[in-house]
N, C-alpha and C positions, 0 to 999 in steps of 0.2 A: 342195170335192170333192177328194177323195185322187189323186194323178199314181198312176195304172194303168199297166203294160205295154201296149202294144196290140198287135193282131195284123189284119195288114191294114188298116188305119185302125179297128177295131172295139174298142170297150174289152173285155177279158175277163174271164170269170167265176172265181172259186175251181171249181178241182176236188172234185167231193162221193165221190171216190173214196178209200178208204182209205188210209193210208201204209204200214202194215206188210204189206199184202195182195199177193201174185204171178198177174195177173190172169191170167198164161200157165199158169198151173198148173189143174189137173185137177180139175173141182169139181161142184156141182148149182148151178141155174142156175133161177130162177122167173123165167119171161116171162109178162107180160100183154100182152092181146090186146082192144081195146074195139073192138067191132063198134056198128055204126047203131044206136044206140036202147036202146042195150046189151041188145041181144038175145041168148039162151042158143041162138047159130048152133050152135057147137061142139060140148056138152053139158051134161053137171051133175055139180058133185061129190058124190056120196055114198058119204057112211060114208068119208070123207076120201081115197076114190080116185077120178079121171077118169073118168067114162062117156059115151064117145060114142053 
């Protein structure tokens, strides 16, 4: 096995975060959200916009 940096006694993982990317900068932003059962709590999209 490869000698890793640790952090707090914890091996770490690779960052899956871009390199050339400025995460402080001003952007769109898709959150998912899995509810119970993946149930459509929230709504449905159609015709490619949010409907609650």
């Amino acid at each position: 096995m490869m000698n890793k940096p640790k952090f707090r006694g914890k091996y770490r993982v690779e960052s899956i975060r871009l390199q050339n990317r400025h995460y402080a900068a001003n952007g769109w932003y898709f959150v998912t959200i899995c509810t119970g059962d993946r149930a459509h709590f929230f709504g449905n999209v159609i015709g490619g916009q949010m409907r609650l």
